[in-house]
C-alpha positions in Angstrom: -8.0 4.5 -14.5 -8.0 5.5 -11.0 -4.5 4.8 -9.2 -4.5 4.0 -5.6 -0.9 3.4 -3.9 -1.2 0.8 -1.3 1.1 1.0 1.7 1.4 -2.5 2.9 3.0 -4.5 6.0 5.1 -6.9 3.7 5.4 -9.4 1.2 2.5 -11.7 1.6 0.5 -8.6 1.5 2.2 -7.3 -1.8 1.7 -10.3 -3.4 -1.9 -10.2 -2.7 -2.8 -7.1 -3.9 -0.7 -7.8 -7.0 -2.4 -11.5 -7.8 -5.5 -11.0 -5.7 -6.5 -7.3 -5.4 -5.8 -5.8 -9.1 -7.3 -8.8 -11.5 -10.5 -7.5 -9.7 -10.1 -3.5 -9.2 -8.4 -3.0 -13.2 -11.6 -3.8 -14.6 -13.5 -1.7 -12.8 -11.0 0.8 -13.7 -8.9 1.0 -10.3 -5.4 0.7 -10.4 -3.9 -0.8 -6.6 0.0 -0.1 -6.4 1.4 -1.8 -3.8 4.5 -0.9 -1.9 5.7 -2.0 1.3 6.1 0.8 4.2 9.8 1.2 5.8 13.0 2.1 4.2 13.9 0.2 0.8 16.4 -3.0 1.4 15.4 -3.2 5.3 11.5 -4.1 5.7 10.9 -5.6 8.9 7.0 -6.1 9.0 4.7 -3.5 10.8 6.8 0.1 11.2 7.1 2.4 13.8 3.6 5.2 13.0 5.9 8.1 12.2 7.9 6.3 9.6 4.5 5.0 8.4 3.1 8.7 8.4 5.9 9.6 6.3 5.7 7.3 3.8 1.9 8.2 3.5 2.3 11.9 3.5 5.3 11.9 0.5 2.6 9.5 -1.4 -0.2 11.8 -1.1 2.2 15.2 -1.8 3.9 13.9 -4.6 0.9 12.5 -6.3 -1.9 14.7 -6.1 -4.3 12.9 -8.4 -4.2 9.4 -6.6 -5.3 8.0 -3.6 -3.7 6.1 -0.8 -4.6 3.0 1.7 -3.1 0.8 3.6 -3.1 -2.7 4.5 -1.9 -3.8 8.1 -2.5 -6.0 10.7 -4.0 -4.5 14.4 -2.2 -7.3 15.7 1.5 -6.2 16.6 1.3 -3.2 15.8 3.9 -0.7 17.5 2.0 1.4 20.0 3.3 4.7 18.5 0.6 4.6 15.9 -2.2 7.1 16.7 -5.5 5.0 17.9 -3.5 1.7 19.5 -3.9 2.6 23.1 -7.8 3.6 22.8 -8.2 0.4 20.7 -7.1 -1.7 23.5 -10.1 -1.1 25.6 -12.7 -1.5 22.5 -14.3 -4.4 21.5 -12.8 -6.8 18.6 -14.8 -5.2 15.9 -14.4 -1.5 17.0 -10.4 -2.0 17.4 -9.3 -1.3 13.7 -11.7 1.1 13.1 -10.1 3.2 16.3 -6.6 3.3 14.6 -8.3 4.0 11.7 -10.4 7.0 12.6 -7.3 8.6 14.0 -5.0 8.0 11.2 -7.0 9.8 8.6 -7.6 12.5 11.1 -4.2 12.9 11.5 -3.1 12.7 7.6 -5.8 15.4 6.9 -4.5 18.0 9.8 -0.9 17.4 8.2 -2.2 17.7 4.6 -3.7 20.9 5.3 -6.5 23.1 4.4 -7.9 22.0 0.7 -6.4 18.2 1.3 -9.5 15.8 -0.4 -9.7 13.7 2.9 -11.1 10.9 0.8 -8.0 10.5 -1.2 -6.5 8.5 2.1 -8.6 5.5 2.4 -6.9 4.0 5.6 -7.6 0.0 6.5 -6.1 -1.6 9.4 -7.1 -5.5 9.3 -7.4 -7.5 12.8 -4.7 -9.9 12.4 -2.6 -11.4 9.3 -3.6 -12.1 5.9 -3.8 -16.0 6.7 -7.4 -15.0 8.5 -9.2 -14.8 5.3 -8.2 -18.3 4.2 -10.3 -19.8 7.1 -13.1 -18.1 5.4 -13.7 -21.2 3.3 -12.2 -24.7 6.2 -12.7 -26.7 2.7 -11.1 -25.3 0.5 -7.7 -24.9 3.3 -8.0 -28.5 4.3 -8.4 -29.9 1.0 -4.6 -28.0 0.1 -3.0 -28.8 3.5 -1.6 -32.0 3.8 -3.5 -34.6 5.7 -6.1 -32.5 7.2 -9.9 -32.9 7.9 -12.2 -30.3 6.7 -13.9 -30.3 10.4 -10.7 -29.6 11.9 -10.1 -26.1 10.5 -14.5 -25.4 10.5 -13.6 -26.1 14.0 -10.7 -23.2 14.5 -13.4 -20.8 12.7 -16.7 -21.3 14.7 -14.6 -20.1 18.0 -15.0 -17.1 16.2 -17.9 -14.9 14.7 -15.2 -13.8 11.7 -12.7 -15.5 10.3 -10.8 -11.4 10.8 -11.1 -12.6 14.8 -8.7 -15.3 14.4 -6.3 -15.0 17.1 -5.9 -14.9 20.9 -2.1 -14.8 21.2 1.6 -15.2 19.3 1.3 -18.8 19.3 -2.3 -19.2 17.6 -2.1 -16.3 14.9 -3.6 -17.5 11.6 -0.6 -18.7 10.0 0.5 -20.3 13.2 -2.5 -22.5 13.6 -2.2 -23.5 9.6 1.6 -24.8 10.0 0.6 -26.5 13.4 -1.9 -27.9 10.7 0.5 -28.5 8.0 4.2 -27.9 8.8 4.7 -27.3 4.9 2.6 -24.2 4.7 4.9 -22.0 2.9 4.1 -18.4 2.9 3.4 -16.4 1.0 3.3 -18.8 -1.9 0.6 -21.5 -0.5 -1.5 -18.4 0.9 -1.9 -16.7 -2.5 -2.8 -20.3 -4.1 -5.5 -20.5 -1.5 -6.9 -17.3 -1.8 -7.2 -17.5 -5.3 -9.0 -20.5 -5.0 -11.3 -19.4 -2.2 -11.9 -16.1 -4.2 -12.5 -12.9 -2.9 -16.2 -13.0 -3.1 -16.3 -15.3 -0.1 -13.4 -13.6 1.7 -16.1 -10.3 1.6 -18.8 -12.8 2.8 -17.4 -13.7 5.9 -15.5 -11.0 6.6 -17.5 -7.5 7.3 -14.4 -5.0 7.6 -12.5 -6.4 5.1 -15.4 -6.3 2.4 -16.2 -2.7 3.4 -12.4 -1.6 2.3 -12.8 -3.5 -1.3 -16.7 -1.8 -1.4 -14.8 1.9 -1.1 -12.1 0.8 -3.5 -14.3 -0.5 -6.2 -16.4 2.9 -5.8 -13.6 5.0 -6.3 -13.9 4.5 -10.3 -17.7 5.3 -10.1 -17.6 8.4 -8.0 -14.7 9.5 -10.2 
């Protein structure tokens, strides 16, 4: 069984990985550990990079069989983490991919000479979890209260992914669902939905996220 420890933003994500993410990756024979990045008894959402760098570099010392990932949002994020500045000027697809490019680079120069690069598998995601339940409008409506199915297919043809969801604070994902339905309760609704709307759609409409489950799953294989 291959272990990966996952460095997440918070608890949605946790939750995710722990009711989403592993009945899918243990049979394959991949282990996902989730743990959320900060200092224990005072998480606050999306760190500052270097307390995010440290948290990845006493993973990957400590354990030297395992790999490492992350799960974050772009959206947010503090501009001390390597990548964020570039990213601004790069188109919506390219942004994540920036910060993650320089992440690994710099994880690999501070692991050193002999480090297998491929053991940190960094993922930065555009905006919050709550973008891959638009994925499917009718399986969202159909648990919101009161909602039309055409109202949230709506919200998702602005956009050419479902990961592109959001222009500004007041229209992230989960903002537009409790606009929607002011009962949304997260994370407990969200991991109800995405169980229903099943990660094989979530990968169909959403490129970069299905590329990060494609490398996890592989890590058993090329193993």
């Amino acid at each position: 069984m291959v272990k990966v420890k996952m460095w997440v933003e918070g608890d949605t994500e946790e939750t995710f990985v722990n009711r989403v993410l592993r009945p899918h990756l243990r049979p394959l024979g991949v282990n996902p550990q989730p743990r959320k990045l900060g200092k224990p008894g005072h998480y606050t959402g999306i760190v500052e990079y270097p307390r995010a760098r440290a948290d990845i570099l006493t993973t990957l010392e400590e354990d030297t069989v395992s790999f490492c990932t992350t799960m974050v949002d772009y959206y947010g994020m503090p501009r001390s983490w390597l990548g964020r500045e570039a990213a601004i000027q790069k188109p919506v697809c390219e942004k994540p991919v920036t910060i993650e490019q320089a992440i690994r680079a710099d994880i690999s120069s501070a692991m050193g000479e002999g480090f297998d690069a491929a053991r940190f598998i960094p993922y930065v995601q555009m905006h919050e979890f709550e973008a891959l339940l638009f994925s499917d409008p009718g399986i969202l409506a159909a648990h919101l209260e009161s909602v039309e199915e055409s109202v949230v297919r709506q919200i998702k043809e602005q956009f050419s992914s479902p990961e592109e969801i959001d222009d500004s604070a007041e229209t992230a994902p989960s903002k537009r669902i409790l606009r929607l339905d002011p009962s949304y309760r997260k994370p407990y609704d969200g991991m109800l939905l995405a169980q229903k709307i099943g990660l094989a759609v979530m990968r169909a409409e959403c490129p970069h996220f299905d590329a990060w489950i494609g490398t996890l799953e592989a890590l058993a294989v090329n193993r």
